[in-house]
C-alpha positions in Angstrom: 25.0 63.6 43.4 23.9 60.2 44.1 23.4 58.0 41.4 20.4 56.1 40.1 19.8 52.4 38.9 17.3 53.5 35.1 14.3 51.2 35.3 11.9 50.4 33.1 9.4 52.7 34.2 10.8 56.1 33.3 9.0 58.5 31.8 10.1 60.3 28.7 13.6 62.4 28.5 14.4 60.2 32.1 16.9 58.0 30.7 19.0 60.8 29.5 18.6 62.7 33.0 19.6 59.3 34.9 22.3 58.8 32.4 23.4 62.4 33.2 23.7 61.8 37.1 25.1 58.3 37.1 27.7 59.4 35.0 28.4 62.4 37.3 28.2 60.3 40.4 31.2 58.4 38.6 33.6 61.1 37.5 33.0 62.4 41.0 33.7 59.2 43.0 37.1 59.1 40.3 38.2 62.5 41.6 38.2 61.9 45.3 39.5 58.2 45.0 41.9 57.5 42.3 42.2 55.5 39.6 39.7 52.5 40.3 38.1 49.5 38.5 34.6 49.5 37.0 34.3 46.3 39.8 35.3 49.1 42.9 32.9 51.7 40.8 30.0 49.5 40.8 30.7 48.3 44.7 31.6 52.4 45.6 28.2 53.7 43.8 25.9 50.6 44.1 25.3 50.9 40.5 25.4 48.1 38.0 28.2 46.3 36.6 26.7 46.7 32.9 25.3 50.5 34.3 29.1 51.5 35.3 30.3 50.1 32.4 28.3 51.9 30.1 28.3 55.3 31.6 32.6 54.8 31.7 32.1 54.6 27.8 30.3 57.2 27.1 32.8 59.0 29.7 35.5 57.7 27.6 34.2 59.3 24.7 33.4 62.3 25.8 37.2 62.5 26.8 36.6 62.9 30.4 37.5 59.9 31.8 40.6 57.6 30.2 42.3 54.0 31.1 45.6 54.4 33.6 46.8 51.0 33.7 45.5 47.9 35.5 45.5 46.5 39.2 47.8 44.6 40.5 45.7 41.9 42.9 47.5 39.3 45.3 45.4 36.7 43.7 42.9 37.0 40.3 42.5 38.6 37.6 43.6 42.3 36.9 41.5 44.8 36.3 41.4 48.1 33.8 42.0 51.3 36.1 40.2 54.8 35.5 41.0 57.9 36.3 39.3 61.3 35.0 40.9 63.1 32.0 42.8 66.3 33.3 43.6 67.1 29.5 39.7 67.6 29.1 40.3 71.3 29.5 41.9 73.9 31.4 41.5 76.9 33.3 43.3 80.2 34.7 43.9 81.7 37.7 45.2 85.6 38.1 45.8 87.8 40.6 45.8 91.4 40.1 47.7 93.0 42.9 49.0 97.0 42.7 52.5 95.8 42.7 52.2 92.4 40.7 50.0 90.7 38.0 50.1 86.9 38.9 48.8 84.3 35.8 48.8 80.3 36.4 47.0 77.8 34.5 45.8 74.5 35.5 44.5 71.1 34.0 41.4 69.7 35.6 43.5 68.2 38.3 44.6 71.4 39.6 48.1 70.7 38.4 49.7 73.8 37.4 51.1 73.5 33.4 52.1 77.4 33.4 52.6 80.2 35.4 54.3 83.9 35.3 54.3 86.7 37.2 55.0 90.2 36.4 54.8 94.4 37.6 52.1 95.8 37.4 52.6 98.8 35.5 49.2 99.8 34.3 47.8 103.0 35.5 44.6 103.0 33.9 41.7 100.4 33.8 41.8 100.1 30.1 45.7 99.5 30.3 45.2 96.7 33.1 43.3 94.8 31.1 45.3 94.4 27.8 47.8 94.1 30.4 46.0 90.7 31.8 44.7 89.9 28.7 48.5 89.6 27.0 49.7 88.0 29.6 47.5 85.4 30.2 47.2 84.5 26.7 51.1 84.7 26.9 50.9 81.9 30.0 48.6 79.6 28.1 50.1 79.6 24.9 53.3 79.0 27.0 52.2 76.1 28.2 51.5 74.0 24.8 47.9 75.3 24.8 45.2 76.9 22.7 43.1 79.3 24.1 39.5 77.2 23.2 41.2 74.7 25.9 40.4 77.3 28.6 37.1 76.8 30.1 37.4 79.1 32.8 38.8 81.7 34.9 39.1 83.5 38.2 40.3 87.2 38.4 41.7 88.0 42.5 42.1 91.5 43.2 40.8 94.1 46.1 37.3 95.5 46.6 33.8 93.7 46.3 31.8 92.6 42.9 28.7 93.5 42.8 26.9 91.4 40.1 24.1 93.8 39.7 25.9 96.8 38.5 28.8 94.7 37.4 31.2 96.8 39.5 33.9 96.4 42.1 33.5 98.2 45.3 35.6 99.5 47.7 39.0 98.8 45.6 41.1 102.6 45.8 44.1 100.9 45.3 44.3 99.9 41.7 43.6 102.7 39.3 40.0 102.6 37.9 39.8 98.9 38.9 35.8 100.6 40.2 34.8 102.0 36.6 31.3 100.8 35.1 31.9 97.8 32.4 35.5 96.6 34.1 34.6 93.0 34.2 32.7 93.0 31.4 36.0 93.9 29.3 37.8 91.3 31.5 35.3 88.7 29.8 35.7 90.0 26.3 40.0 89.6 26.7 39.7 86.2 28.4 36.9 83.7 28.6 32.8 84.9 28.8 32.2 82.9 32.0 35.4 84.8 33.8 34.5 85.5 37.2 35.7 88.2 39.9 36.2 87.4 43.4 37.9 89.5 46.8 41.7 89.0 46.8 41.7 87.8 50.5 38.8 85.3 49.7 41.1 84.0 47.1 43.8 83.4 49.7 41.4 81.8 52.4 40.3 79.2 49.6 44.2 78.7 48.6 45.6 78.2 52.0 42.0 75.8 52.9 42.6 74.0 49.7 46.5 73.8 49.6 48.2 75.5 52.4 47.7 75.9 56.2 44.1 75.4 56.2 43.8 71.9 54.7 41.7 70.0 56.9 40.5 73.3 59.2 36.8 73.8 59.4 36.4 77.4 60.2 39.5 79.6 59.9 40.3 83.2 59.2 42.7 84.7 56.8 44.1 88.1 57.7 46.0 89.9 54.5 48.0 92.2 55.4 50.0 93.7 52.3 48.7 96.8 50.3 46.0 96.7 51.5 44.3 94.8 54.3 41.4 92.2 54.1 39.9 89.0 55.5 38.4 85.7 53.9 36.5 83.6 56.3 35.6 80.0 55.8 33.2 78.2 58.1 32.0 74.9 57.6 34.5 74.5 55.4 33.2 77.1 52.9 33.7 80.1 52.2 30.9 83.1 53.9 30.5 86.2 52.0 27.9 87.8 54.0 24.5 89.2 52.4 26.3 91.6 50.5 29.7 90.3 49.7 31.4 92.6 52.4 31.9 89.9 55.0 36.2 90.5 56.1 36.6 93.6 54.9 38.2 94.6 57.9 39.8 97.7 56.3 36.8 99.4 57.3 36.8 98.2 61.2 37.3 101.1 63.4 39.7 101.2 65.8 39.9 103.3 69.2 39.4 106.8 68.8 43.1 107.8 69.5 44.1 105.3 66.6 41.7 106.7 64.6 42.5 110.3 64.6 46.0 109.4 64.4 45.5 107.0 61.3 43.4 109.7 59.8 45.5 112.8 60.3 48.7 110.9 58.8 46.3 110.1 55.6 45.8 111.8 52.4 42.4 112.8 51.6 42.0 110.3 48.8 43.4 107.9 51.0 40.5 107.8 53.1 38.6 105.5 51.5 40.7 102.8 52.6 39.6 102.5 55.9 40.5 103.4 59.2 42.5 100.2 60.0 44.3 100.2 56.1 45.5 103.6 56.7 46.8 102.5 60.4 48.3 98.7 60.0 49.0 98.2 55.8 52.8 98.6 54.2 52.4 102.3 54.0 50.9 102.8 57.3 54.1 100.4 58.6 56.7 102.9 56.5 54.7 106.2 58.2 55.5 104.5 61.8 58.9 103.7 61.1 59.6 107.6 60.4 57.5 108.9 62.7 60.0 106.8 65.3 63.0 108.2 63.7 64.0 105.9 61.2 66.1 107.6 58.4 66.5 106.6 54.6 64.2 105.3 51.8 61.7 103.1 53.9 59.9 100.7 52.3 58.3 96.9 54.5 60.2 95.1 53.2 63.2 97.0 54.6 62.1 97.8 57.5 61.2 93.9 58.4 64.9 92.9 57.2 66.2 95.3 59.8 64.0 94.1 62.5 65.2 90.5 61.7 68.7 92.4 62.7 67.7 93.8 65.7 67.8 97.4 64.8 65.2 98.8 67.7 63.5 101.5 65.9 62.7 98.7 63.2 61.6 96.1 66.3 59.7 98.9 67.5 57.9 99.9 64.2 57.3 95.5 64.2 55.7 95.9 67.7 53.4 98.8 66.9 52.0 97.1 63.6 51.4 93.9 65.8 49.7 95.5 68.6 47.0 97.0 65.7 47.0 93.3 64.2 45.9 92.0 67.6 43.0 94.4 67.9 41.4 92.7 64.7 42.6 89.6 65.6 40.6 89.5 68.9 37.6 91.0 67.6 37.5 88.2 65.4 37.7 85.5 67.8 35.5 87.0 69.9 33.0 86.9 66.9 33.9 83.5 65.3 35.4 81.7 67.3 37.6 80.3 64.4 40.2 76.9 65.2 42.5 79.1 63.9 43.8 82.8 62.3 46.4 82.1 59.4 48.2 85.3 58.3 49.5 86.5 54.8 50.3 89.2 52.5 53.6 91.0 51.9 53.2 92.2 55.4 51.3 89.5 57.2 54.1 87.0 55.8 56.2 87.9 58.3 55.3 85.7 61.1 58.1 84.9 62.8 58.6 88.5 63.6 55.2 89.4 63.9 53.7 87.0 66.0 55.6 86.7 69.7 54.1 90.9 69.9 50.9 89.5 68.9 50.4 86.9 71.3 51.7 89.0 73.8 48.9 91.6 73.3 46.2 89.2 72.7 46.8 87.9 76.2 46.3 90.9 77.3 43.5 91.9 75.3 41.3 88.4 75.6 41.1 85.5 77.7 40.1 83.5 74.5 42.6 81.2 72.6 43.6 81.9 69.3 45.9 80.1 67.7 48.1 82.5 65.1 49.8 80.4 62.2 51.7 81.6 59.0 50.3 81.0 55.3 51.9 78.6 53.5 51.5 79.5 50.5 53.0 82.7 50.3 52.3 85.3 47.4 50.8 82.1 45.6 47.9 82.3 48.2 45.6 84.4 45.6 46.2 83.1 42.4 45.8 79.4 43.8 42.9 79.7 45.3 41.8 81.6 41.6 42.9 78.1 40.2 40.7 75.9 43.2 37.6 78.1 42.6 37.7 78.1 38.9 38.3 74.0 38.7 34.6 73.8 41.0 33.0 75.6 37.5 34.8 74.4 34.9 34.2 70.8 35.8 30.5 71.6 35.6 31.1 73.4 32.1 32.8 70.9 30.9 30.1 68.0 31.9 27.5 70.2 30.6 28.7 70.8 27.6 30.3 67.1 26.4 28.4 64.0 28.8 25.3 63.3 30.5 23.7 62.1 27.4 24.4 65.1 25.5 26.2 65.4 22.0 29.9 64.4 22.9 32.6 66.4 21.3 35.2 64.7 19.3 38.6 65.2 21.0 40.8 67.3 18.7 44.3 66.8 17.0 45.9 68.8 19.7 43.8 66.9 22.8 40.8 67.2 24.1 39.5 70.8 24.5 36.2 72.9 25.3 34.0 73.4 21.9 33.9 76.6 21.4 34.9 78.9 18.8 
């Protein structure tokens, strides 16, 4: 938002507006450069001296912005140093996988100030909730906090929301994680502007904001865990599609003798998946591995430690689950044309095994370069990128509700926090 010099000439209820969009210009020049002097404010927005001054005040007030110190010139005076407030509120990030419930919260910087993890042992809808709800009351409380501190928060887990019918779609594996009035009860336990997003969006805005894909236009993120999903970011962003489907690659098909065979090995429930879930997620991996003749309790984890030993069955189960990655894999370069394909998830995790079989069959599948890297972030992928999307909204609740010319609220005892009751 670019900020405007008031004048004279306003009309009525435009001082307050201009006010409002100065000020914003300022707290978002603060966040992208550091703490900086109302002298580099002025020069950075081309705003008054008296103008930046003023709307830093009110700032001040509001407890969004506060003093860090001075400058340290070669020559001249010093000068007072701003940054913006990360105390001014908070917000949460969780991940709600079928194996794990992941809670972190963050200060307005992104900095994390608590985080736990724990099983997921809900098996109903009802349960999962009072299961998230404890917890991340648990994790915020943990951290020194009260709950009106939170201003917002970001629920990962599989399937689609629908916002018209307030549903997930196409989520079979968490137990009534589909059923009417889900998110509504996720809003009741935690904050009313919670918001649900696609676990594998989550991830792709995680590893563009923290991890591999820091500085990458357009990339692709290919989970590969449970279940199996995609988030795509182009332009830096991330694209949804017109219905919110976009990387649900669990539903691609595959070629028909894949197909049946994926198919036939599935349960009738299991269906729903998808073609290339049932054929290339950690159960699918486990089916291959016995089908080949490996013996024991199998589980992907296993059978990926044995690999890494050299057992051939193990290495051979590896090969088959990369030769189905490179199928989605080159569909999507041929499609996207991303500068690059970052894998993740339990499964996907395991690049150093998984790649060399990948690359091999991509050359043999395409002509067209795709570079394959590994996530960085790990089994944090989700939940951070819960903490990156929520800080984008709070920062605009938080504005909304305490500058622009609006009533300020009074820090409280404990630090600043959102007003609310």
């Amino acid at each position: 938002m670019a900020p405007i010099e008031a004048s004279h000439e306003v009309g009525p209820g435009t001082p307050r507006l201009l006010r409002a969009i100065n000020e914003r210009a300022l707290l978002d020049h603060l966040r992208s450069a550091g703490p900086t002097s109302r002298a580099q404010l002025a020069r950075a927005t081309g705003l008054s001296k008296p103008t930046v001054s003023n709307a830093l005040a009110n700032l001040e007030q509001a407890g969004l912005v506060r003093p860090v110190g001075r400058s340290a010139p070669s020559r001249g005076r010093t000068a007072l140093l701003y940054e913006p407030d990360p105390t001014a509120a908070y917000v949460v990030g969780i991940d709600i996988g079928r194996s794990w419930v992941r809670v972190a919260a963050a200060d307005l910087s992104g900095e994390i100030v608590a985080r736990r993890d724990e099983r997921n042992r809900a098996r109903s809808a009802t349960a999962l909730v009072e299961t998230v709800g404890a917890l991340t009351h648990d994790v915020v409380a943990g951290g020194g906090l009260t709950w009106k501190q939170v201003a917002h928060g970001v629920v990962g887990g599989p399937g689609v929301f629908d916002p018209e019918s307030g549903r997930l779609r196409h989520a079979p594996n968490l137990p009534g994680w589909s059923r009417p009035g889900l998110a509504d009860a996720l809003r009741k336990a935690l904050v009313p502007t919670l918001e649900l997003d696609n676990d594998a969006n989550l991830a792709a805005i995680g590893e563009r904001t923290y991890g591999s894909g820091r500085g990458v236009a357009n990339f692709v993120y290919v989970f590969v865990g449970t279940g199996v999903g995609m988030g795509i970011i182009i332009g830096g962003s991330l694209y949804r599609g017109s219905r919110g489907a976009a990387g649900e690659v669990a539903y691609a098909p595959l070629p028909a003798d894949d197909a049946r065979r994926a198919l036939a090995e599935a349960d009738r429930s299991a269906r729903l998946r998808g073609i290339l879930e049932e054929a290339a997620s950690a159960d699918a991996i486990v089916r291959t591995a016995k089908a080949l003749g490996m013996k024991g309790r199998l589980s992907a984890k296993r059978i990926f430690s044995e690999a890494r030993g050299g057992d051939p069955l193990a290495v051979a189960t590896v090969e088959a689950e990369a030769e189905r990655l490179a199928l989605v894999v080159g569909t999507v370069a041929a499609i996207l044309d991303p500068e690059l394909v970052v894998l993740g998830g339990g499964v996907g995790g395991n690049i150093d095994l998984l790649r060399p079989p990948l690359e091999r069959q991509l050359e043999r599948l395409t002509p067209l370069d795709v570079p394959i890297a590994g996530g960085e972030l790990g089994q944090d992928a989700i939940v951070l990128g819960a903490i990156a999307t929520a800080l984008r909204t709070a920062r605009d609740i938080v504005f909304e509700e305490r500058a622009g010319g609006t009533q300020a609220a009074a820090p409280t005892a404990g630090g600043p926090g959102r007003p609310r009751g």
